[in-house]
PAMAR-105972 format. One record per residue (C-alpha): x, y, z. Coordinates in steps of 0.001 Angstrom, whole numbers, padded with zeros to 6 digits, always signed. Layout:
% residues N
XYZ...
***
This chain:
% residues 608
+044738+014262+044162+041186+013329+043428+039180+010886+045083+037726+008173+043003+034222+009370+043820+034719+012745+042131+036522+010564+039563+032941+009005+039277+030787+011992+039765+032903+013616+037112+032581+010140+034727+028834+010304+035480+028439+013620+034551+030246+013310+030901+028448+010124+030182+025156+011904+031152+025474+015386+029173+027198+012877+026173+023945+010561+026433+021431+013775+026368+023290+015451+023214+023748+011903+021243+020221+011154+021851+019193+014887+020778+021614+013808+017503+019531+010500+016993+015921+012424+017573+016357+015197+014829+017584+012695+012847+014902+010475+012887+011947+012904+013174+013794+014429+009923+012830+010964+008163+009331+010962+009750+008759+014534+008595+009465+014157+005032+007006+011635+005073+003926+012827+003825+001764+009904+004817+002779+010311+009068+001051+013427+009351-002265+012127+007931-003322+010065+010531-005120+011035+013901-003488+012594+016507-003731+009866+019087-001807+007249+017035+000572+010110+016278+001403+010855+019632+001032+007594+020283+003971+006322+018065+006019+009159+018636+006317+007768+022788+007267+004922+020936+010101+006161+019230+011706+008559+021937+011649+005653+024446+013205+003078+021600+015889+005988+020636+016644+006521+024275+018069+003073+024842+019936+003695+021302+021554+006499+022699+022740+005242+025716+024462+002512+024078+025907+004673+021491+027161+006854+024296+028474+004099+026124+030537+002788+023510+032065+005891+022480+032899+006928+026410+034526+003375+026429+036274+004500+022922+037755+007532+024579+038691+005626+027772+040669+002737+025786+042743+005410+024120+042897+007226+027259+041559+010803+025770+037920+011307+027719+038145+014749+027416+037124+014516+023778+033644+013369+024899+032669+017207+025318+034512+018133+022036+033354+015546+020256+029804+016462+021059+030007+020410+020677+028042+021062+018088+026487+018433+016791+023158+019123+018434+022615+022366+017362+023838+021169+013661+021701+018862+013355+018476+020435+014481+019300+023432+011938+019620+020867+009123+016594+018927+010001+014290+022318+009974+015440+023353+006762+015030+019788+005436+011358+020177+005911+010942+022941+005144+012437+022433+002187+010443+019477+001337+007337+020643-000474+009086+022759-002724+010880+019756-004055+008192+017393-003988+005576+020062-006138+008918+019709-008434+009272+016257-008304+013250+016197-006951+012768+015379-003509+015795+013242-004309+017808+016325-003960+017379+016171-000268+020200+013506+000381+022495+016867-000566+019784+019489+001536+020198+017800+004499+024237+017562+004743+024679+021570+003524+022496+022524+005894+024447+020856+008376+027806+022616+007217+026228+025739+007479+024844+024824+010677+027979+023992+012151+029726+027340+010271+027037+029149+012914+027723+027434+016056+031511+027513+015526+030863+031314+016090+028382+031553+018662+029133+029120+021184+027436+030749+023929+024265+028953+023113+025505+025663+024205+024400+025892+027463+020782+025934+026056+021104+023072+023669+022511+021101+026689+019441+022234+028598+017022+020670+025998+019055+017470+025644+018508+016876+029114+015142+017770+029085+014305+015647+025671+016507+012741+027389+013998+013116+030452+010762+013129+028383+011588+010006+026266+012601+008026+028995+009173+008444+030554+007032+008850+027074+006101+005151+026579+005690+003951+030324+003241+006926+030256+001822+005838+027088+001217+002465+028005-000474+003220+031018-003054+005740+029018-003381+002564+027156-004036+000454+029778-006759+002681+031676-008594+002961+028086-008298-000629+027602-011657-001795+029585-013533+000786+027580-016424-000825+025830-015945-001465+021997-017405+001431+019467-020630+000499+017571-023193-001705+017668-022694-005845+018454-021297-007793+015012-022757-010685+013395-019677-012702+012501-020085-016274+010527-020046-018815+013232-016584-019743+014340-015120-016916+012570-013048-013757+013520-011077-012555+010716-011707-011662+007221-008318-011555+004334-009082-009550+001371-006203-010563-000926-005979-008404-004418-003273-009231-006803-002345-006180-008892-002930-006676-012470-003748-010731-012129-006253-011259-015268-008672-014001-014873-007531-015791-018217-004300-016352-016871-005033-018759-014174-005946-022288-015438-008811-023359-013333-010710-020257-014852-009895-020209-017911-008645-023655-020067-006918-022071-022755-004589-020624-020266-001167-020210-021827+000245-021206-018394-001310-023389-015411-001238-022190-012169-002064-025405-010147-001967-023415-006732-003961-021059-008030-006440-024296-009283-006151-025792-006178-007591-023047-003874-010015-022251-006313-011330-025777-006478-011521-025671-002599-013465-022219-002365-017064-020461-003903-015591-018866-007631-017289-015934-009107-016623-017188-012778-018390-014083-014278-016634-011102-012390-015447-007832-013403-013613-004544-012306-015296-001422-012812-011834+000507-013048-009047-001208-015289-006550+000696-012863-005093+000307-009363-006257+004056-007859-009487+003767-009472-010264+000543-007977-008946+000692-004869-011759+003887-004769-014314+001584-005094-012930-001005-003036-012736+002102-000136-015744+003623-000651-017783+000934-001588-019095+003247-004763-019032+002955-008692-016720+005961-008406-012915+006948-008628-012976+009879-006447-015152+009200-002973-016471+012339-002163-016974+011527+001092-013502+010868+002629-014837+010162+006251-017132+007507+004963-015135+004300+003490-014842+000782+004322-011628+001109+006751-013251+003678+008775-016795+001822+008947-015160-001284+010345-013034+000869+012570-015924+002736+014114-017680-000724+014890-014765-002177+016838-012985-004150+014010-008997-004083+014171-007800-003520+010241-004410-003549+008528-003104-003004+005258-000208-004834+003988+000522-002954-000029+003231-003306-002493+002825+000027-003853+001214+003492-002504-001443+003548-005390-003144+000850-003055-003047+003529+000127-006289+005270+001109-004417+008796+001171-003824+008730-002644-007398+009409-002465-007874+011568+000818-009835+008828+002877-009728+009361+006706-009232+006366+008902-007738+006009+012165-004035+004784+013042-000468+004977+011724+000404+005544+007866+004018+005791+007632+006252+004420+004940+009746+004337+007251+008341+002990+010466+006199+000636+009934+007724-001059+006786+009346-004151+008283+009284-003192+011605+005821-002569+013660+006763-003716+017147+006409+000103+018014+002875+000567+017498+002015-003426+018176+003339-001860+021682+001223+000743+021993-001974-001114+020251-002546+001316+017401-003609+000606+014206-000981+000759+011553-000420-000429+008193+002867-001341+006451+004321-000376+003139+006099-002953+001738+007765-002207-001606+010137-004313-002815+010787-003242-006390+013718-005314-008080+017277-004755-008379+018493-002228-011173+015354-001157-012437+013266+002033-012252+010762+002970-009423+008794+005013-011352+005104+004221-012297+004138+005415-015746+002223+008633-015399+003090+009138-011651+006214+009904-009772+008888+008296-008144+009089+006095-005467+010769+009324-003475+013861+009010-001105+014249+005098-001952+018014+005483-000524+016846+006683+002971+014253+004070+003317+016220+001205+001844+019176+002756+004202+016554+002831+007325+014889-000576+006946+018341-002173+006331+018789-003911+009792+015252-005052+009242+015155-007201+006161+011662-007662+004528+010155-010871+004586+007934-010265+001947+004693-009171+001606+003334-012955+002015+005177-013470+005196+004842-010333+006828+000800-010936+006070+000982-014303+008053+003120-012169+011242+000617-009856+011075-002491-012815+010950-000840-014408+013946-000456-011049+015708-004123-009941+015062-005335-013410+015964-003792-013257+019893-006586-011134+020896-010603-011941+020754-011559-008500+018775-012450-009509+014993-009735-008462+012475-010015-007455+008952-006557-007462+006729-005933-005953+002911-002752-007388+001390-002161-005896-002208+000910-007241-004061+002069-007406-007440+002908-011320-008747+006156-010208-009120+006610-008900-005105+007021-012537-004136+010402-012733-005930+012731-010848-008276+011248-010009-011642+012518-012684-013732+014386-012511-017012+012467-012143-020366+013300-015440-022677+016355-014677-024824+014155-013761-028515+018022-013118-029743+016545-009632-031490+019817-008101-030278+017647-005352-028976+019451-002672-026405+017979-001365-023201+017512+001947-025017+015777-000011-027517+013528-001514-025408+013149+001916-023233+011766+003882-027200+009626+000984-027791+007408+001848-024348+007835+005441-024960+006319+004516-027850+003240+002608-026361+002589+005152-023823+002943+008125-026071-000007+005820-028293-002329+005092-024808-000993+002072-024329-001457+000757-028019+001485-000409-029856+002196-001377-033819+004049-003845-035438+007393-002579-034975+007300-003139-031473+005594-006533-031531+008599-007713-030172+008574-005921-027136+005407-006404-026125+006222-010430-026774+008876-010188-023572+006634-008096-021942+004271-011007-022203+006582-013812-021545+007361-011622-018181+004033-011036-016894+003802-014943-017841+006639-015774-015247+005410-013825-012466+001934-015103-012578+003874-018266-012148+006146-017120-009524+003251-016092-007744+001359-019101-008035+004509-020660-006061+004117-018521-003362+000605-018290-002805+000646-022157-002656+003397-021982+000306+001406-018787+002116-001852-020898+002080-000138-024277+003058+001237-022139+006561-001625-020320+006900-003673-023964+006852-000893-025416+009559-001681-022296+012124-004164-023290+014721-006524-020490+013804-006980-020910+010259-010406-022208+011219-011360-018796+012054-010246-017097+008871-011880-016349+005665-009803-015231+002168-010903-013481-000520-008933-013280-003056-009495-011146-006106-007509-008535-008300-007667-004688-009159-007361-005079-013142-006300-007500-015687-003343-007210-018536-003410-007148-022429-000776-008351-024594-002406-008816-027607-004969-007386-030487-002559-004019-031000-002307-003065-027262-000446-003506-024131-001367-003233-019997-004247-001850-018821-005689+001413-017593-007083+002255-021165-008928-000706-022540-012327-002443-021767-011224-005625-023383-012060-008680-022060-008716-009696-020356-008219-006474-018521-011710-005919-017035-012236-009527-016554-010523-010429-012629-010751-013802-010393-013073-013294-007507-012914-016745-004958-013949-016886-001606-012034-019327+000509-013985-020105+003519-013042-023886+004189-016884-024849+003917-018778-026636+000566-016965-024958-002967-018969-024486-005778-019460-021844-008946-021702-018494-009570-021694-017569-013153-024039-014507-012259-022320-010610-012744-019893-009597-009912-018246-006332-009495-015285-004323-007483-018189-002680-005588-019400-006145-004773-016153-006679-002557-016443-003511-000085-020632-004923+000261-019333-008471+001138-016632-007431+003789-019731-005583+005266-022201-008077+005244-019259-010777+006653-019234-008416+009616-022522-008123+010026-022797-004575+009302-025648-002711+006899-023906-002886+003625-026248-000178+001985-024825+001888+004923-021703+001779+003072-021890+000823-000830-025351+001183-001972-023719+000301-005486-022645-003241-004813-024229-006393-003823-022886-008630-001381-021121-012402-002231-022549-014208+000697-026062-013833-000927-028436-014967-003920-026877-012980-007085-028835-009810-008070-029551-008620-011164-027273-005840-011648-025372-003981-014371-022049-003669-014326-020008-000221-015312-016453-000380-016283-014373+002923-016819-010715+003329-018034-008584+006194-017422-008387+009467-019504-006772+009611-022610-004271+012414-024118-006768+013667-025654-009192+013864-022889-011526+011086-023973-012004+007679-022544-013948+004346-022596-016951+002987-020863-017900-000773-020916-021389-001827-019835-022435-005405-018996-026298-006260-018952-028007-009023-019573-025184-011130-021471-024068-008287-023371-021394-005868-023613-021636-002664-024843-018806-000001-025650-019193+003979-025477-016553+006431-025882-017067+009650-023770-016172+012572-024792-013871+015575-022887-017794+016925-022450-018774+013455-020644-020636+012847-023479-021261+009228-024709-021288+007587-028002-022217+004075-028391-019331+002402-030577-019978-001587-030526-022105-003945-028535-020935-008054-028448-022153-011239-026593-020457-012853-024135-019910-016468-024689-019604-018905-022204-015920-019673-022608-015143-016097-021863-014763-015097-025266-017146-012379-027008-018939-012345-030466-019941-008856-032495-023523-007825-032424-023856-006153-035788-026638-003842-035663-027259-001464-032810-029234-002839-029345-032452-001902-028696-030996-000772-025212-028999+001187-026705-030845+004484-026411-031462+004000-022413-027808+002611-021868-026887+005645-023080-029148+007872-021226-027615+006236-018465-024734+007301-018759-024792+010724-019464-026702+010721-016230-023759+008948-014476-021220+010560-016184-022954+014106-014998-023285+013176-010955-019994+011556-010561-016421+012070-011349-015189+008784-012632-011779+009108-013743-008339+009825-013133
***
């Protein structure tokens, strides 16, 4: 009869060869996720390796509970000898199925159906299982690596955090900063697709009023005469990165996030959408850009004090992902599936966990948050019309618009009314929420040390025969709120601001030689220059686009050709109100504005 200490040399055994294959099970698993994820593996190898000691220590204490429950499972109903069965092959199975996961991967996403990897991943695992069912005279290995993989997780982040720890006394990169006095951090706020007539403090013939909005503008220095210089989120986020009147930076290693990186300055992003990521335009920055692990949940590389930044996309219940003109939001059932036992907070909340984070240590801080008005809260309900329009109907009457550019008729007024009374709502749902974020952020003890900027990438169009942005250079797409909240003396500047002007005035806040970085813009902390401001839309189906140039008072419209040629088309004034009035003959400037831009147009690649 056995002795209860072989009893429990034998229990010890199972429960350690059960841990080492479940935790084998849980690691290809997860590193499946993290390798379809084409954003992980652009990042720097020290954050990489970084996070990964992360996750193998986090999964290791996953396992072992997971193996302790199911020994106590088998125990209860008295059958432990299933632990080994139970256990077999799943190893081998599931390693097989993650490698041809990944590999499969970029054939799918060059076809745009990396959806079809929720039914990759499971045949592969059949088939896997099909093998080791007739070869099981490799399980000796795959309990050999289990142990071994069991060994080097358990040590991974101890050994991490002690690498951190004897780099932590290092002396900061770069040369001293030149903060404003009593400051540390710097909030760059942009609201995707916020038009500056649409808030009521800016504008008085706002259809809505936005008294949050009002409030903190009233409270902070307002750029009343500001502009974007691409009426599109990837184009201006390129300037806003490189600090250049461009939409491709063709320098990736040079852009803002690296600059403030090299000098010492922690940074985060916080975006509702990947068109607001750096990598949609190859820029090279340190830290972690992954859209599973650090979505709602960045303890792991808080631990490990790397820099990170967090996806979160919250798109509403039963609609689409996609983006017109790009693809979809890929594998939004494993990520919704992963993040589930971490709810998001939202993008406004998460910002304020990640302010009180950043603001625990003496470094200075910088911190993007991008969000549509409608990430705050679900996209509300179009007003009944009673048209007894269908979704289809409604689904043809885009089609429509975007088969047009983004220019619509009268048979589809109707659409582009709820479209309208939509955006309407979430600029007012928005309004709601920024009022609450700014009221918590004013309660924290270091809001003292804190400035906001808060601006947006583009502006909307509902009206005059066409619809969104991206295309047009009227006035209420390329015209965006600029306000600098820094809790000293507010005040006006009517003088011309531009997108570049925001990557120049997170460089000067620092301290930092802005020309270093965005010899195109000027910075908001000074005396307004004289400057000219370009404004380019996208490309058309055709191949042509627009070009809007503001100089002294006056706007004036070119079309470029598919040769980057340009043609002057109509000049007007602006008027004070924000409004604009036809020049009718030609400019005198004219001929140079034009030389201008062929010049431009030549040396740099401007649009999507």
């Amino acid at each position: 009869m056995p002795s209860s200490n072989d009893f429990a040399q034998r229990s010890a055994s199972a429960y350690v060869f059960l841990l080492a294959r479940v935790h084998l099970f849980i690691l290809a698993l997860a590193f499946t996720l993290l390798g379809l994820d084409p954003f992980l593996l652009q990042t720097d190898v020290r954050s990489l390796l970084g996070v990964t000691a992360g996750v193998l220590f986090l999964l290791t204490g996953l396992s072992a509970l997971l193996a302790a429950v199911v020994l106590l499972l088998l125990r209860v109903l008295r059958r432990p000898e299933l632990a080994a069965r139970l256990c077999q092959s799943s190893p081998f199975t599931v390693l097989f199925a993650a490698a041809v996961t990944i590999a499969a991967d970029p054939f799918l996403v060059k076809a745009d159906r990396q959806e079809l990897l929720l039914a990759v991943f499971p045949a592969a695992a059949l088939v896997g299982y099909l093998v080791e069912r007739r070869s099981p005279a490799r399980l000796p290995r795959i309990d050999r690596l289990a142990l071994v993989t069991l060994l080097v997780s358990a040590t991974a982040l101890p050994l991490a955090q002690l690498a951190r720890a004897a780099t932590r006394t290092r002396p900061a990169e770069g040369p001293a900063l030149a903060l404003p006095p009593g400051k540390r951090g710097l909030v760059v706020v942009v609201i995707d697709g916020l038009g500056e007539r649409y808030i009521s403090a800016l504008n008085p013939k706002s259809p809505i009023t936005t008294p949050n909005l009002d409030g903190f503008i009233k409270e902070s220095v307002s750029f009343t005469n500001a502009y974007t210089n691409f009426p599109y989120t990837v184009g201006a986020f390129s300037a806003i990165y490189s600090g250049r009147e461009e939409a491709q930076n063709r320098m990736p290693a040079r852009n803002l996030l690296a600059t403030l990186q090299e000098h010492g300055i922690r940074t985060r992003l916080l975006v509702s959408h990947p068109n607001a990521i750096p990598e949609n335009k190859c820029f090279r920055y340190r830290g972690v850009r992954s859209l599973y692990l650090s979505q709602y949940y960045t303890f792991v590389p808080r631990w490990l004090g790397l820099d990170y930044h967090v996806l979160v996309h919250t798109p509403p219940k039963k609609t689409d992902v996609k983006v017109p003109g790009r693809h979809k939001l890929r594998l939004a059932p494993i990520l919704a599936l992963l993040n589930a036992g971490f709810p998001s907070k939202g993008p406004l909340k998460t910002a304020l966990a990640e302010l009180d984070n950043l603001s625990r240590e003496e470094r200075p801080f910088f911190l993007l948050l991008h969000l549509f008005p409608h990430s705050v809260s679900r996209l509300p309900k179009p007003t009944d019309l009673d048209l007894g329009k269908t979704p289809e109907d409604r689904k043809a009457a885009e089609a429509r618009m975007h088969a047009m550019d983004y220019h619509y008729d009268a048979a589809d007024s109707w659409r582009v009314d709820e479209l309208r009374d939509t955006y309407l709502k979430t600029i007012k749902a928005f309004d709601a929420a920024f009022g609450e974020f700014m009221g918590r952020l004013c309660q924290r003890p270091w809001a003292g040390s804190v400035d906001v900027l808060l601006t947006a990438d583009h502006g909307s169009i509902y009206e005059d025969g066409k619809v969104w942005y991206g295309y047009h250079v009227d006035e209420p797409v390329l015209r965006v709120p600029l306000v600098i909240w820094t809790g000293g003396p507010a005040r006006t500047e009517a003088g011309l601001r531009q997108t570049v002007d925001i990557p120049a005035t997170v460089m000067d806040w620092f301290g930092l030689d802005v020309r270093s970085l965005s010899p195109d813009g000027h910075s908001l902390l000074n005396e307004p220059a004289e400057q000219q401001v370009l404004s380019f839309t996208g490309r058309r189906r055709g191949g042509s686009s627009e070009a809007a140039v503001y100089a002294g008072g006056d706007k004036h419209v070119f079309e470029i050709d598919t040769q980057n040629r340009p043609q002057w088309r109509y000049s007007e004034r602006l008027l004070p109100s924000g409004g604009t009035d036809p020049i009718a003959d030609p400019p005198e400037s004219v001929a140079q504005l034009t030389e201008l831009l062929t010049s431009w147009c030549k040396d740099r690649r401007y649009t999507r």
